[in-house]
C-alpha positions in Angstrom: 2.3 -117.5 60.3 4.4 -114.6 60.8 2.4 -111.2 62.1 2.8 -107.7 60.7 4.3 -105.2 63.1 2.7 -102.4 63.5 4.9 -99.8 62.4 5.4 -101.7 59.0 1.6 -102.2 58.4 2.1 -98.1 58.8 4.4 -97.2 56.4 2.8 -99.7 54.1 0.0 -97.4 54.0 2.0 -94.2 53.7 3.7 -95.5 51.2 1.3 -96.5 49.3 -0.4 -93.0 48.9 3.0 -91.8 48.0 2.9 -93.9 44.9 -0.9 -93.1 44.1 0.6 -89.0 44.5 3.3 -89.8 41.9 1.5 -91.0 39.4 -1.3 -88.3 39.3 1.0 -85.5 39.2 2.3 -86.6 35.8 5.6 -85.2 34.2 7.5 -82.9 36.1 8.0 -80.1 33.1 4.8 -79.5 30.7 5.0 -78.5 27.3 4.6 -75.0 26.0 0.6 -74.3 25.5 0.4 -71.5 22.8 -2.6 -69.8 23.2 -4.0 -68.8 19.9 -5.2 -64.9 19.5 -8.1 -63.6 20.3 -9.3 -66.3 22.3 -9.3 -65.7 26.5 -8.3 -68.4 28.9 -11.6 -69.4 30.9 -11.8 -68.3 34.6 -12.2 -71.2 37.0 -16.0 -70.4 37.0 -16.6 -70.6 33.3 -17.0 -73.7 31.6 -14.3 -73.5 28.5 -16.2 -73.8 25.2 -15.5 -77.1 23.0 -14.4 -76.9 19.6 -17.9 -78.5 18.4 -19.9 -75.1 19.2 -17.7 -72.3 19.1 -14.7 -72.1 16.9 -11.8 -70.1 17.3 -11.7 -66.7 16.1 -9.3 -66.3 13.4 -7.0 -62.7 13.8 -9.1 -60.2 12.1 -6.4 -57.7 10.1 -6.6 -54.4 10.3 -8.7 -52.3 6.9 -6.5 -50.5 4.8 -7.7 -47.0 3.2 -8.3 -47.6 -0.4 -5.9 -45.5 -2.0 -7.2 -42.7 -4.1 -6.3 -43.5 -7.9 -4.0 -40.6 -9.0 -5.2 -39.0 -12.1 -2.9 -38.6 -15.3 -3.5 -34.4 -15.4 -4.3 -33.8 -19.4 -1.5 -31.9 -20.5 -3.3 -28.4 -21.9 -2.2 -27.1 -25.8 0.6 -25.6 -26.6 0.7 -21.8 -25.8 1.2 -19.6 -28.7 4.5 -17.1 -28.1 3.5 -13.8 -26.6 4.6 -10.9 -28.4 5.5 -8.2 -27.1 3.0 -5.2 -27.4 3.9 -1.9 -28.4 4.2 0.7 -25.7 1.4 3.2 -26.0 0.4 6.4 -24.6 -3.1 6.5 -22.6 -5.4 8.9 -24.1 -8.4 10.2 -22.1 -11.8 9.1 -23.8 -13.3 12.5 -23.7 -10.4 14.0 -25.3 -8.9 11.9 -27.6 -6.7 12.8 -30.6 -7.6 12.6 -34.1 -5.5 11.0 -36.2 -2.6 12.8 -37.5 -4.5 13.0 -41.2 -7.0 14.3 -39.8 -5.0 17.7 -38.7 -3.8 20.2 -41.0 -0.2 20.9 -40.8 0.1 23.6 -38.4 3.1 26.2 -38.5 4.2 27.0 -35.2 7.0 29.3 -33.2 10.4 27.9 -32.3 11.2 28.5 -28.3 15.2 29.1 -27.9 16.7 29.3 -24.4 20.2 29.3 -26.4 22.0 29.5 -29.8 22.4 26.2 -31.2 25.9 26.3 -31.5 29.6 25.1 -29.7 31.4 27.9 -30.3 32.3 29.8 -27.2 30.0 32.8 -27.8 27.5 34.6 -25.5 24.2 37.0 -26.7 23.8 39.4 -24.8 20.0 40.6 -24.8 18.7 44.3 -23.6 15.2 44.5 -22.9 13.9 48.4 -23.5 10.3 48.2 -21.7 10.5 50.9 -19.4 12.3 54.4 -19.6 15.1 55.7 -20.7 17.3 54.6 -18.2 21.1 53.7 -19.2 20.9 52.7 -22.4 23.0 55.5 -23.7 25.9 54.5 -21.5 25.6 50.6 -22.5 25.4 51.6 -26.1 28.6 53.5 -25.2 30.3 49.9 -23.6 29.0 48.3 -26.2 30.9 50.2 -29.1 34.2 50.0 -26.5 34.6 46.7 -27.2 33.1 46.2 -30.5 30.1 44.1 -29.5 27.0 43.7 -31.1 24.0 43.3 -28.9 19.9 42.5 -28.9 17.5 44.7 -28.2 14.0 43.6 -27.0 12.0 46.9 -28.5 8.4 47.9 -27.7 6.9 50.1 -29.6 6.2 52.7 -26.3 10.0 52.6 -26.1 10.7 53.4 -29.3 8.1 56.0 -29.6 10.1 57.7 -26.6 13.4 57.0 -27.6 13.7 57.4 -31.6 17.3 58.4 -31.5 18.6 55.7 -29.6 16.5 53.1 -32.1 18.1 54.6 -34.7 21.7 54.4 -33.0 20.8 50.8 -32.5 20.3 50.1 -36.1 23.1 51.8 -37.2 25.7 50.9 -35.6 24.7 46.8 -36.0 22.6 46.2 -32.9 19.9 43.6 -33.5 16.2 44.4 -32.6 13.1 42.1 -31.6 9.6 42.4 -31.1 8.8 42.8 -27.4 5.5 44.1 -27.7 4.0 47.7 -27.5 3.2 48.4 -24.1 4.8 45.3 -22.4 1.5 43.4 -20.9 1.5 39.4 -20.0 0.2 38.1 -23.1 -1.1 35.4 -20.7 -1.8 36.9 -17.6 -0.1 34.7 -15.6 2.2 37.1 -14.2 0.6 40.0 -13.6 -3.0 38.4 -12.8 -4.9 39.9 -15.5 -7.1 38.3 -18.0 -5.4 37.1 -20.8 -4.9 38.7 -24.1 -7.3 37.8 -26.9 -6.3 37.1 -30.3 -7.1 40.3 -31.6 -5.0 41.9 -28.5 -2.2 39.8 -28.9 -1.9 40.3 -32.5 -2.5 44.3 -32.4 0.4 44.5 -29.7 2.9 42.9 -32.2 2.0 44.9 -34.9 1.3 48.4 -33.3 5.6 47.1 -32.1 6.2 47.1 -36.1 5.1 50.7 -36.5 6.6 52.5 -33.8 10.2 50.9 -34.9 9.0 51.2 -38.7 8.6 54.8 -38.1 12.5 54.9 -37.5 13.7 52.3 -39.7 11.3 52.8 -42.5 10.4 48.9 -42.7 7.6 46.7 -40.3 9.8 43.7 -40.8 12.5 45.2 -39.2 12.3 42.8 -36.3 11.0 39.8 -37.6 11.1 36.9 -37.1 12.1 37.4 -33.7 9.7 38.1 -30.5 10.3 38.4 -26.9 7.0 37.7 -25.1 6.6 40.2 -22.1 7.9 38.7 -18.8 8.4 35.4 -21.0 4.8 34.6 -20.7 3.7 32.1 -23.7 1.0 29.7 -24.2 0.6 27.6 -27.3 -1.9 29.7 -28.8 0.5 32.6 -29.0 3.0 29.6 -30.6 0.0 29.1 -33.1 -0.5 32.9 -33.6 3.1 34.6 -34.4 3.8 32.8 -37.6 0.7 34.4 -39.0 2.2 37.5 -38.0 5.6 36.6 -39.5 7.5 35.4 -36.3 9.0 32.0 -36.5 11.0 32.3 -33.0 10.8 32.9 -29.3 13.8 34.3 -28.0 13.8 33.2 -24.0 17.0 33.3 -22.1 19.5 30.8 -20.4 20.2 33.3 -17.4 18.2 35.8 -16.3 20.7 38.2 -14.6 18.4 39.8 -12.1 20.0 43.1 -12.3 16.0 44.5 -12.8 15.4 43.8 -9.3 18.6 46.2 -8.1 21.2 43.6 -7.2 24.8 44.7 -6.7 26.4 44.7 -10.0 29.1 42.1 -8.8 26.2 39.3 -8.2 24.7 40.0 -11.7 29.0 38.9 -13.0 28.7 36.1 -10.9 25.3 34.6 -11.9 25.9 35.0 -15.5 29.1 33.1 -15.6 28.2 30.5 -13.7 25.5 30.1 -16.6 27.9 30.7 -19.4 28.1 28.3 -21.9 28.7 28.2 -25.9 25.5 29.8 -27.4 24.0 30.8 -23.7 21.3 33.8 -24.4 22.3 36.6 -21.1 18.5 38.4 -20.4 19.8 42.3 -19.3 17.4 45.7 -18.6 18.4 49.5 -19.9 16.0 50.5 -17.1 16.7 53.2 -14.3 16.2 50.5 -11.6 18.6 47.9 -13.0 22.1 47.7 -11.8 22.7 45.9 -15.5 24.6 48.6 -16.9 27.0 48.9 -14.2 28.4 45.4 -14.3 28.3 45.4 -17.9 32.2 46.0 -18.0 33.2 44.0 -15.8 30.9 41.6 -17.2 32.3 41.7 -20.8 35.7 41.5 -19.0 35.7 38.3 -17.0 33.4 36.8 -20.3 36.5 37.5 -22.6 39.1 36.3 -20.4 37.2 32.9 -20.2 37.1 33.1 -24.0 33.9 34.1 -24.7 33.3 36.0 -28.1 29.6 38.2 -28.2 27.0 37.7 -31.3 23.2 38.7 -31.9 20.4 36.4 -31.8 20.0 36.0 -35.6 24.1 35.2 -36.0 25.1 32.0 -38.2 27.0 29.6 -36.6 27.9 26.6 -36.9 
């Protein structure tokens, strides 16, 4: 019998245990293990749990909001068309305005700043409140030129001054009521009290008499007044037909020659006012420079074209 050697009895061995290795190890690449989710991979210290006990979670998705359901709005009825409404005028509660049938039909004065008219013609309008002063001498410039002129009378004037009223009438001047003793019928510029009815219409009428006396007629000036420093309310409106006055006569310039301006400014205010039918306001007083730039007024009037007329003219 043949005897091992040593060395291969050796190796023997060692090889042996290399095959025994080999075949535990198994295949040399493994197969992708997915691990399903949810579930954790066991530490070495835990004992994984078999299928028979514990079954694998299943992914648990996400809740959703329910959505809100969105309502169908009703639609609302048809609207109607607005009209429009009428514009009206507030009226206060506590004084509120009877209906129009309700009032009788009232007469009341006319207020003129001007002559209704576009003809190129100017009145020129003389109040005689005071004294004498220069009414002689614009009578006198008047009949120069052939103009006819208003007068705004009171009856203290004419009571002082007959002759000149007379003059006046005759040679085609016209003549209103101004009052008889030239008070604000009003008070508001002179800060009195005002007039009462009875004063107001015994001032116009005592006016009548004193120019009556002189022209022989009370209706000599009507139906035109003059109110005293043009101070009017509506009762004096209300009043004057009653007395047989249908029309203020205002002014569209007053020339300010009563307050003793150099007769060149009264020229140049009352042109820059002139206009067809403008109404000039002018004083016979002492103190008014009127009557001094009454020439050269009428002058520089004429060369713009400018004819003269009363209050009552026609035109048309």
């Amino acid at each position: 019998m043949i005897g091992r050697h040593p060395l291969l009895g050796l190796s023997g061995i060692l090889i042996s245990w290399l095959v025994v290795g080999l075949a535990c190890r198994g295949p040399a690449i493994y197969p992708t293990v997915t691990e399903p989710t949810g579930t954790a991979t066991p530490s070495p210290t835990e004992s994984a749990p078999t299928a028979a006990t514990t079954p694998i979670a299943s992914p648990v998705p996400l809740p959703r909001p329910t959505p809100f359901p969105t309502p169908n709005p009703t639609p609302p009825p048809p609207t109607p068309p607005i009209e429009p409404t009428p514009l009206t005028t507030p009226t206060s509660p506590s004084l509120s305005s009877p209906t129009p049938t309700s009032l009788p039909v009232q007469s009341v004065a006319r207020v003129i700043t001007r002559l209704e008219t576009t003809q190129a013609v100017i009145a020129l309008t003389f109040d005689c409140g005071a004294d004498r002063g220069y009414a002689e001498e614009i009578l006198d410039e008047l009949a120069r030129h052939g103009i006819r002129a208003t007068f705004g009378m009171t009856g203290a004037w004419a009571r002082a001054n007959p002759d000149l009223v007379a003059r006046m009438l005759r040679e085609g001047h016209r003549l209103i009521n101004h009052s008889d003793t030239h008070p604000s019928f009003t008070g508001r510029s002179t800060g009195s009290p005002p007039l009462s009815v009875d004063q107001r219409a015994a001032e116009i009428r005592r006016a009548e008499q004193a120019v009556a006396a002189v022209s022989g007629s009370e209706t000599t000036m009507r139906p035109y007044f003059r109110p005293p420093y043009g101070d009017y309310d509506e009762a004096l409106l209300t009043l004057l037909p009653e007395l047989g006055y249908s029309v203020v006569v205002m002014w569209t310039v007053d020339s300010l020659g009563w307050r003793g301006i150099p007769p060149e400014e009264v020229v140049t205010r009352v042109l820059a006012a002139a206009q067809p039918g403008a109404i000039v306001l002018l004083h016979v007083g002492a103190q008014s420079t009127d009557a001094a730039a009454l020439p050269q007024l009428i002058a520089a009037l004429q060369e713009r074209g400018y004819g003269f007329v009363t209050t009552d003219a026609q035109l048309g």
